[in-house]
C-alpha positions as CSV (number, residue, x, y, z in Angstrom):
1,X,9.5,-5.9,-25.6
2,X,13.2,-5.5,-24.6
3,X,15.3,-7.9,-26.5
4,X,17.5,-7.9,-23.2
5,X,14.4,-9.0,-21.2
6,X,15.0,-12.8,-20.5
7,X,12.6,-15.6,-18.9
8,X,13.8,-17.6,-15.9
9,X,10.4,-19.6,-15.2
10,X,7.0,-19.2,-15.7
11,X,6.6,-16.3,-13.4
12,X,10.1,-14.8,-13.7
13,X,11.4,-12.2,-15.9
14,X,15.1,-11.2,-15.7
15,X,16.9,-7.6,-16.9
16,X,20.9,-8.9,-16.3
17,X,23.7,-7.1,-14.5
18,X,25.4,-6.6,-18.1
19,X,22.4,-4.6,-19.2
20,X,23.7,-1.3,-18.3
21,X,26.6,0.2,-16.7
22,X,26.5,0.4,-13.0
23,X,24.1,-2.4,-12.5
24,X,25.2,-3.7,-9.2
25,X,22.9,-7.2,-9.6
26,X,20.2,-8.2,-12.1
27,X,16.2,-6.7,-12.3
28,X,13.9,-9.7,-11.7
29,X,10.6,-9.4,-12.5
30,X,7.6,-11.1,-11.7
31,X,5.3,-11.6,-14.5
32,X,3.7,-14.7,-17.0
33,X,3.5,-14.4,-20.3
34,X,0.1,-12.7,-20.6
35,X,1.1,-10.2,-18.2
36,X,4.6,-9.3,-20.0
37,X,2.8,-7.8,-22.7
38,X,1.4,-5.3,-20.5
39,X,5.1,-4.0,-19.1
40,X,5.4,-0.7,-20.2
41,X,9.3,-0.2,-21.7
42,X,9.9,3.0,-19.1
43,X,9.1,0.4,-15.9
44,X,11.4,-1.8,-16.9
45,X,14.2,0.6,-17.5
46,X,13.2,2.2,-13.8
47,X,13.5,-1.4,-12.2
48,X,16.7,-1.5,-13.8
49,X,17.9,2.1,-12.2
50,X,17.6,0.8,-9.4
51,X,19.6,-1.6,-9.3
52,X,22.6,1.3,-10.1
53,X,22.5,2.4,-7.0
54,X,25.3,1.4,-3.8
55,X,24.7,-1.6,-1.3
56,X,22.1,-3.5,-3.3
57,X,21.4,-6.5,-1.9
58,X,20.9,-9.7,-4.3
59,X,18.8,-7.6,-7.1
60,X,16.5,-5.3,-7.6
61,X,12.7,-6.5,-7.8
62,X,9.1,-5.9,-9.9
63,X,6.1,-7.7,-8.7
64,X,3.2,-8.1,-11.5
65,X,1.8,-5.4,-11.0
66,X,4.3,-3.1,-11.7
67,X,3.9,0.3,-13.6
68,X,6.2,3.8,-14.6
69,X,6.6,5.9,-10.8
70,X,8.8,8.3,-9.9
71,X,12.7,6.8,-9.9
72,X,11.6,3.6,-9.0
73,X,8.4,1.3,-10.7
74,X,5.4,1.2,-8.9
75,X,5.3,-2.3,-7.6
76,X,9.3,-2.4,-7.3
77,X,10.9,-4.1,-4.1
78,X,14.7,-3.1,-3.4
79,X,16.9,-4.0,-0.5
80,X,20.1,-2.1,0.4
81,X,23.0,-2.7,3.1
82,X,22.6,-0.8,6.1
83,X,25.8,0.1,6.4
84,X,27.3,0.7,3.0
85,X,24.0,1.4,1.2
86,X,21.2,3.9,0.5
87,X,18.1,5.2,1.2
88,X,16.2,6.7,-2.0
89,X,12.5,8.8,-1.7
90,X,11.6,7.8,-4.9
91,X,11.5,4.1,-3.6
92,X,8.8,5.3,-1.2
93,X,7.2,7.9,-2.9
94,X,5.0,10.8,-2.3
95,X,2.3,9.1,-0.7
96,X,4.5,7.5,2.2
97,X,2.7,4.8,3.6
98,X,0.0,4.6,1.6
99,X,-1.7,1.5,2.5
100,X,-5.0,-1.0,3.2
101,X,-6.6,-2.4,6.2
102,X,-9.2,-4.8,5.9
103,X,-12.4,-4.9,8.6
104,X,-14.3,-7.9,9.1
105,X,-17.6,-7.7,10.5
106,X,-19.9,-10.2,12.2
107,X,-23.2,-9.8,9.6
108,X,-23.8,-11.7,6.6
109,X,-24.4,-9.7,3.1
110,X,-28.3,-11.1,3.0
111,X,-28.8,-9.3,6.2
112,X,-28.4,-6.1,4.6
113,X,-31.7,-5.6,3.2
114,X,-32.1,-2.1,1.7
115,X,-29.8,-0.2,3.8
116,X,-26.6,-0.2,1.3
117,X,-28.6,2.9,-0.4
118,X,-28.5,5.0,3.7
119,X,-24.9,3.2,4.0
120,X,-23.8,4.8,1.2
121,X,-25.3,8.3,1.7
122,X,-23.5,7.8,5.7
123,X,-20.6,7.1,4.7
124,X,-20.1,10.0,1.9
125,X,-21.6,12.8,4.5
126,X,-19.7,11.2,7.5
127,X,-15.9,10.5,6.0
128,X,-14.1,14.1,4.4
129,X,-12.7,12.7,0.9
130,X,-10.8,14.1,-2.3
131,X,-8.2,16.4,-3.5
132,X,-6.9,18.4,-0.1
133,X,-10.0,17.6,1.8
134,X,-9.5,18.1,5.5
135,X,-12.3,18.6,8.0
136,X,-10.8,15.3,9.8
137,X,-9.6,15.6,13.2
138,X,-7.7,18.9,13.7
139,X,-4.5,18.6,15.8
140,X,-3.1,21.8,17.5
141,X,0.8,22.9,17.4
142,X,0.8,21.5,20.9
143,X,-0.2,18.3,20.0
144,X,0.8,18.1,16.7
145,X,3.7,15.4,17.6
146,X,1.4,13.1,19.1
147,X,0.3,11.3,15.8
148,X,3.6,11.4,14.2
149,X,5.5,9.9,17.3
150,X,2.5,7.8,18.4
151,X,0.7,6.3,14.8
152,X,-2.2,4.6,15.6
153,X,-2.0,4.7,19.2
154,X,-2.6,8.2,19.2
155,X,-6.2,7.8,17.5
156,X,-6.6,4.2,19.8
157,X,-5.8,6.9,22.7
158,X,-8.1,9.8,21.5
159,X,-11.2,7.1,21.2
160,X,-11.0,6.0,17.5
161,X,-9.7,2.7,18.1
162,X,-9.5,-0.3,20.4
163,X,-6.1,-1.9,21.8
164,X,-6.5,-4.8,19.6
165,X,-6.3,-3.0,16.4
166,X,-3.0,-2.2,17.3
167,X,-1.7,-5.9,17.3
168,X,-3.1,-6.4,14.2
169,X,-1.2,-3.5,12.1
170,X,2.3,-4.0,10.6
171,X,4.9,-2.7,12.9
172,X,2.0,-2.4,15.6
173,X,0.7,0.8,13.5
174,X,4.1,3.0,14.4
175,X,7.5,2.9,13.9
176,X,10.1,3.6,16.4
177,X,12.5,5.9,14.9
178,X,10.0,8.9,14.0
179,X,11.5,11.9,14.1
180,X,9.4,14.8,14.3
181,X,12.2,17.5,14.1
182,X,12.8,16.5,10.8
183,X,9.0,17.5,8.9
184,X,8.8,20.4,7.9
185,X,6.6,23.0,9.7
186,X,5.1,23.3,5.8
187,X,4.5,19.6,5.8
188,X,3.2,19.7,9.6
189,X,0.8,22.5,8.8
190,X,-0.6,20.7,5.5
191,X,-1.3,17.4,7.9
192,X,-3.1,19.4,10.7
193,X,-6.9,19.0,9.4
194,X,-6.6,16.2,7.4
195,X,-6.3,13.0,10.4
196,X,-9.8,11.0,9.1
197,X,-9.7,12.0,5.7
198,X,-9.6,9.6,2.9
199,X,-8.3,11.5,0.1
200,X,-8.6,11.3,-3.7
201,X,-7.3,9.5,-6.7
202,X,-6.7,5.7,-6.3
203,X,-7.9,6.1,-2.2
204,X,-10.9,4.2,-1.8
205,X,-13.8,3.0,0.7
206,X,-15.2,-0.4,-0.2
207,X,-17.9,-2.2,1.7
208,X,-17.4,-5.8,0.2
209,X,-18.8,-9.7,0.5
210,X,-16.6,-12.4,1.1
211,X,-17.5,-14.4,-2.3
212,X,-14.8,-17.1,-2.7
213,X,-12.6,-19.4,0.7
214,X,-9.6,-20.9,-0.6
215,X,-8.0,-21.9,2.4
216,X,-10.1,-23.2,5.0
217,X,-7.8,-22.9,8.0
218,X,-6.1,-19.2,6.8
219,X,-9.7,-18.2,7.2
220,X,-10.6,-19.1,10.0
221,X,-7.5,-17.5,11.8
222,X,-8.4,-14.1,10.0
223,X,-12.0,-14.6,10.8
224,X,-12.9,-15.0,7.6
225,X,-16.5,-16.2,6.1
226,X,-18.0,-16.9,3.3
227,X,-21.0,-14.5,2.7
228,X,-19.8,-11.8,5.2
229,X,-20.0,-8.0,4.7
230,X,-16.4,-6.7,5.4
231,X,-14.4,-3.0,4.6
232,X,-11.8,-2.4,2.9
233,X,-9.6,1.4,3.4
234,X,-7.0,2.4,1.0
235,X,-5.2,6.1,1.8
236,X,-2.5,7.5,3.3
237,X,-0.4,10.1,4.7
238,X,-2.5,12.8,2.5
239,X,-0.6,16.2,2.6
240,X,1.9,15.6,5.4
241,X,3.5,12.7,3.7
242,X,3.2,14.2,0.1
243,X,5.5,16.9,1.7
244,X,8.0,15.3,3.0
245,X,8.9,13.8,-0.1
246,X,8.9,17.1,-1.6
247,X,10.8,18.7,0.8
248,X,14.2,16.0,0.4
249,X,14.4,15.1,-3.5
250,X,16.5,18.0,-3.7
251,X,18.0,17.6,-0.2
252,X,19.0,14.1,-1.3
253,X,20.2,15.0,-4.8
254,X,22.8,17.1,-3.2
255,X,23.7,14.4,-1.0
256,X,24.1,12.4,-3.8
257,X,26.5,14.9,-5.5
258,X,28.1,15.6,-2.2
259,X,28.8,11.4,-1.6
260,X,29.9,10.8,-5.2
261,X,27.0,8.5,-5.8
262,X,26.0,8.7,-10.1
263,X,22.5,8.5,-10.5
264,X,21.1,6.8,-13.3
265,X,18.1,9.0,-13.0
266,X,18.1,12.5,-11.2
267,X,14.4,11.3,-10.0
268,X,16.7,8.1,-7.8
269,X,18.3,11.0,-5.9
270,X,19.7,9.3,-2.9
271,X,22.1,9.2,0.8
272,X,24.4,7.2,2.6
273,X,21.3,5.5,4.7
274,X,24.0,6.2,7.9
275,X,25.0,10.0,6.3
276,X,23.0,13.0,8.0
277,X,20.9,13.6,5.5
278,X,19.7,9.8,5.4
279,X,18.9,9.7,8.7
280,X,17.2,13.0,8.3
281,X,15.0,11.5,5.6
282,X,14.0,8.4,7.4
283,X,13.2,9.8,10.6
284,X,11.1,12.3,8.3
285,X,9.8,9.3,6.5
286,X,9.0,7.5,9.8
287,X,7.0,10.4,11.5
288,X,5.3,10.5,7.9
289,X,4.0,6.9,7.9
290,X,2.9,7.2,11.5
291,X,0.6,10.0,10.4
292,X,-1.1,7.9,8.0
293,X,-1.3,4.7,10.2
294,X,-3.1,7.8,12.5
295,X,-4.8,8.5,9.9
296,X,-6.1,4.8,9.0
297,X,-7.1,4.5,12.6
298,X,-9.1,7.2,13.0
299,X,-10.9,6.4,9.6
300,X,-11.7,3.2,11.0
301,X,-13.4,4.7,14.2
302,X,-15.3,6.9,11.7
303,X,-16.1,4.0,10.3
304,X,-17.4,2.0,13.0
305,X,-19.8,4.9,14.2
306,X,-21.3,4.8,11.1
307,X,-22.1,1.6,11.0
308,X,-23.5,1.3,14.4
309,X,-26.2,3.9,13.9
310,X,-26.7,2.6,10.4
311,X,-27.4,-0.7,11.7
312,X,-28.5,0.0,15.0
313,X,-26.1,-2.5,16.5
314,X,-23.4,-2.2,19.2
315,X,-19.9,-3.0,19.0
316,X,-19.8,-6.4,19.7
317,X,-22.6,-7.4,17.5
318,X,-21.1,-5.8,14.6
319,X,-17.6,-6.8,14.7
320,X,-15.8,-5.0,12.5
321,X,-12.4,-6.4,13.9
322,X,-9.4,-5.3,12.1
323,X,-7.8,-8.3,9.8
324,X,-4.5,-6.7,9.2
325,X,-3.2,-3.0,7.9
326,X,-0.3,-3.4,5.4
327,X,2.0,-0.6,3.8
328,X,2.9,-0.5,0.8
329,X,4.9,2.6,0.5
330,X,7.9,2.6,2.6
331,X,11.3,1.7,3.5
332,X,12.1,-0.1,6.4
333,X,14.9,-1.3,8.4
334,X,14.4,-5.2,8.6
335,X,17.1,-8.5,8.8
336,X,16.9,-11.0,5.6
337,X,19.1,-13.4,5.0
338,X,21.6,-12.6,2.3
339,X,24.4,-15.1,0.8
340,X,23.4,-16.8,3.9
341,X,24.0,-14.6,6.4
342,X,21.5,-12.4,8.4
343,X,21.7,-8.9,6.8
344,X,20.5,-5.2,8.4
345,X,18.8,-4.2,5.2
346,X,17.2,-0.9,4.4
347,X,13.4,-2.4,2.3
348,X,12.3,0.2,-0.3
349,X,8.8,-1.2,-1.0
350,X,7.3,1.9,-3.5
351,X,3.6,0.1,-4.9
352,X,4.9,-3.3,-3.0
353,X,3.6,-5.2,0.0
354,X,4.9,-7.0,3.0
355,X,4.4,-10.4,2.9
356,X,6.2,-12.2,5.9
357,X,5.6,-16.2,5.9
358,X,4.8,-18.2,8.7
359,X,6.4,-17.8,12.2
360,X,7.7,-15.0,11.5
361,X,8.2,-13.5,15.0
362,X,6.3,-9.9,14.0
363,X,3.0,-12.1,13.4
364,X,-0.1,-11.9,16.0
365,X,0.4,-15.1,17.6
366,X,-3.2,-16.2,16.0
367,X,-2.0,-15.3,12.7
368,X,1.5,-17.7,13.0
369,X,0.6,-20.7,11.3
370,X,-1.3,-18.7,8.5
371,X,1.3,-16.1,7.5
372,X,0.4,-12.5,6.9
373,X,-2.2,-11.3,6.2
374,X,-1.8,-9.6,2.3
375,X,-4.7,-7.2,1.6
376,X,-4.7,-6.8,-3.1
377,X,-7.2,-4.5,-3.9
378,X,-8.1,-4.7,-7.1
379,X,-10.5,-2.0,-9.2
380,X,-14.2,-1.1,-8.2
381,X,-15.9,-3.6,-11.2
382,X,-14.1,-7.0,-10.1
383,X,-12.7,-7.3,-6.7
384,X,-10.3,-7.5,-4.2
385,X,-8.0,-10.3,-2.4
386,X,-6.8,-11.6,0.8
387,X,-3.5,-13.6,0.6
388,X,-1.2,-14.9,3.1
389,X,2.6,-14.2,2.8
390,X,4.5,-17.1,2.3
391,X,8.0,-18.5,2.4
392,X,8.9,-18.2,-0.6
393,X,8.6,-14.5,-0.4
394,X,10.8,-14.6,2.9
395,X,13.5,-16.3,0.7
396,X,13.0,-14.8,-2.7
397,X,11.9,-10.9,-2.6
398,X,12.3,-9.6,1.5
399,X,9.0,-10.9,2.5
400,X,7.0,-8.5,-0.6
401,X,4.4,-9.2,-2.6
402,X,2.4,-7.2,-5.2
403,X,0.1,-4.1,-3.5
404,X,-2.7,-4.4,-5.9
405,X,-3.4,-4.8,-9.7
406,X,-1.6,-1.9,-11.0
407,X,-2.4,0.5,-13.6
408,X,-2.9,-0.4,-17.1
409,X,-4.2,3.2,-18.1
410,X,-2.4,6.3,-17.6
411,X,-5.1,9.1,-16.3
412,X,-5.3,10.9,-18.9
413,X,-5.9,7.7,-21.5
414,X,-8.7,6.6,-18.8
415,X,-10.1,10.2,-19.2
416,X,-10.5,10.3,-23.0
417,X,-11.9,6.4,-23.0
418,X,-14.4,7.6,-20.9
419,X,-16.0,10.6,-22.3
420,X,-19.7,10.1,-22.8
421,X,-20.0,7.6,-20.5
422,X,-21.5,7.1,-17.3
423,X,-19.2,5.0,-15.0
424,X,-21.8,5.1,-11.9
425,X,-24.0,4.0,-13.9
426,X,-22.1,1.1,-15.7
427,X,-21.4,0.0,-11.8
428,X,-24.7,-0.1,-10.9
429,X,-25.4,-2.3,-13.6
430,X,-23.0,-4.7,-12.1
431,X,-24.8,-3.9,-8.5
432,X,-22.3,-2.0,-7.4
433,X,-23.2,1.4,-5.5
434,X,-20.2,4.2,-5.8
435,X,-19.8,8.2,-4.7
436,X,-17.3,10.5,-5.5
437,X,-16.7,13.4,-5.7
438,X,-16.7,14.0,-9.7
439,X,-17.6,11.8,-13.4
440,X,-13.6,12.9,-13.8
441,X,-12.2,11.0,-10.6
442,X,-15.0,8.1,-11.9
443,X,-13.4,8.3,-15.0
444,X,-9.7,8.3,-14.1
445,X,-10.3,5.1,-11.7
446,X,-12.7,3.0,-14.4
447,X,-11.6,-1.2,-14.0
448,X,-10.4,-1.0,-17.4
449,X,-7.8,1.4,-16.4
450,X,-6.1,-1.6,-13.9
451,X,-4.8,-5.2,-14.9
452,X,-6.7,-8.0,-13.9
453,X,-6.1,-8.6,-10.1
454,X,-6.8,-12.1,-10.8
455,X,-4.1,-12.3,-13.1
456,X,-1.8,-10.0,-10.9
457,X,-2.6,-12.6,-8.2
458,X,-2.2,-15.7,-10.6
459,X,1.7,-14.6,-10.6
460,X,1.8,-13.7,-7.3
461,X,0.7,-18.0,-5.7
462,X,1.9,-18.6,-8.6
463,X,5.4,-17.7,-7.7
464,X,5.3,-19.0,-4.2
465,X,5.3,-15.8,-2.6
466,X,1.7,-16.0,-0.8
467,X,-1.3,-18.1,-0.9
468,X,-4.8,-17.0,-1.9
469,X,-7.0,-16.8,1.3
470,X,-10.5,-14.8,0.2
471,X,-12.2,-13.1,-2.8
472,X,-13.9,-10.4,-2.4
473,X,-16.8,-8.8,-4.7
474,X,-17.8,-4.6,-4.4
475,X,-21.2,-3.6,-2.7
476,X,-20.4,-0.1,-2.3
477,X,-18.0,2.2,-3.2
478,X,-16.5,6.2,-1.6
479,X,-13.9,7.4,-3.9
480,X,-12.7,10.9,-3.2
């Protein structure tokens, strides 16, 4: 481990400003001691780089689960001045808003019976998944602003969604400042078939039971019960998104060169947020994470079909409310106190989640006294969690906390552990029904290839920055 690397507490790790040249504040990292050992040396030198670059604000941030990503860590949180700081891709990554949304319907698990089996075969014929599926809802050149101006509206408006869902989505399911103009007509054309599509890798369907209340009242607000089936959706702004990054790391490297800003990494190319070419980016970036709250919404209409002819039930006896729908790959303009004053900060969360504490004015009013709702999925052999953000996080890390348990494995290491075996089959043995689309997408997901959510979320309450809500086991499983 890096002999630099120092403890602050139990849960806090700390890379000092002195560590290398440019450093503009420390890296703090949020890990025990069980989960240090697990750091790889290349994350910690990323959370590092980014503290390098202009306008950081207080220091540059890992939560637990963090692992190697492109410029920054997966799992890293960094805040930068409006007006004399940056904006950075690689703290938002490829996948911009990537992110989860949690359903919550009205049955119990023990009134299943034996219909996960014709869930399961639904669900895999009726929701497009894996590497550059589409076959989702085609959009037209006409109407191909709609969804990136719009976000979740647009499917709410198009009949994949009821008003409600849209209170219950960070941001409302859009941001304001989408800018159209700037995507690409590459990146526009690679997002035209692929609304409703679910994607591949890490992307995930889960049909889940609520195994485990820890907080009585948190539950109840969310709607929350012990025993109940509920949904968990992981994806994001599949092609569209992934070209939009593409299309300004080199845009932004020049920028960089152009603005005299030294990178401590080409891969942390970065702008002036106020310049041309930062605005460009995050109006880009906006219309991109509108697209995939689109996206989400229009899965979750897919969803709810399916489940009403499954079950034979309408909507109002199945529920299937939306809990929340977080990000967790995005930057965002938001006010944090800094050195005690209110600060216009630019949030890169890249593999990080919001996690605003109570009161916090962007809540649903039922959700207030609870705090947000934080949706940590966890691998498809031990389960998932719902937290609620916390203070501490509004105080210590920009309202973030970790996005899930983070990769232990790299692909290709999951890939040779798993040769020869059957990971279907070692799921079903733990009564867990998957589909995908390959043994190598199986493979490249096993549990062994994550950390322990439950030690990811140890740190996490541990820390102060949320409080555990729910556990939740797998039934069922779509990968793509």
């Amino acid at each position: 481990m890096n002999r630099h690397l120092r403890r602050l507490d139990e849960y806090r790790l700390e890379l000092p400003s002195s560590y290398k040249p440019g450093m503009n504040g420390p890296a703090v990292i949020y890990a025990d001691a069980e989960l240090e050992k697990l750091i790889e040396p290349g994350a910690l030198e990323q959370a590092a780089n980014t503290a390098t670059l202009p306008g950081l604000a207080g220091c540059a941030l890992a939560m637990p689960d963090i692992h190697t990503g492109y410029g920054f860590p997966i799992g890293g949180v960094a805040a930068y001045d409006a007006r004399d700081g940056v904006i950075s891709p690689g703290g938002v990554g490829y996948d911009i808003n990537c992110g989860v949304r949690l359903l919550a319907s009205s049955l119990e698990v023990k009134t299943l019976g034996g219909r996960l089996e014709d869930l399961a075969h639904k669900l895999w014929s009726g929701i497009p998944a894996g590497v550059g599926a589409g076959g989702g809802l085609r959009v037209n050149r006409r109407e191909q602003d709609g969804p990136l101006i719009d976000g979740a509206a647009w499917a709410v408006k198009n009949g994949l969604g009821r008003q409600e869902d849209l209170e219950r989505a960070e941001s409302n399911g859009a941001l304001p400042g989408a800018d159209p103009r700037a995507v690409s007509a590459r990146a526009q054309e690679r997002g035209r078939d692929q609304l409703g599509t679910l994607g591949s890798g890490n992307h995930f369907l889960e049909v889940q039971e609520v195994t485990d209340i820890y907080d009585e009242a948190a539950a109840g607000a969310f709607g929350i019960f012990k025993g109940q089936l509920t949904v968990m959706l992981h994806t994001g702004s599949r092609g569209l998104g992934h070209q939009v990054c593409s299309d300004y790391i080199g845009v932004m490297r020049d920028a960089a060169r152009r603005y005299g800003i030294a990178l401590a990494d080409p891969q942390l190319a970065a702008a002036p947020f106020r310049s041309a070419e930062g605005q460009r980016y995050f109006g880009a970036m906006q219309a991109a994470a509108n697209y995939a709250w689109a996206n989400r919404q229009a899965l979750t209409g897919l969803i709810r079909e399916i489940f009403e002819k499954t079950f034979g039930l309408g909507e109002n006896a199945l529920g299937l409310r939306l809990v929340y729908d977080v990000a967790h790959n995005i930057a965002k303009l938001e006010e944090h106190e800094v050195a005690g004053r209110k600060t216009k900060l630019v949030v890169h969360r890249k593999g990080a989640t919001r996690a605003f504490g109570p009161g916090h004015p962007e809540l649903p009013p039922a959700y207030a006294a609870a705090g947000q709702p934080v949706i940590i999925p966890g691998d498809m052999g031990r389960g998932s969690y719902l937290l609620a953000g916390a203070a501490g996080a509004m105080a210590a890390t920009f309202g973030s906390a970790c996005h899930g348990a983070g990769r232990l494995l790299s692909r290709g290491e999951a890939l040779r552990r798993g040769r020869g075996r059957s990971i279907t089959d070692e799921l079903s043995a733990k009564g867990v029904w998957v589909r995908s689309s390959g043994p190598e997408t199986l493979a490249e997901e096993m549990p062994e290839a994550y950390k322990d959510v439950d030690a990811v979320v140890r740190v996490v309450t541990g820390a102060g920055l949320a409080k555990k809500v729910a556990r939740f086991r797998p039934l069922l499983v779509i990968k793509g």
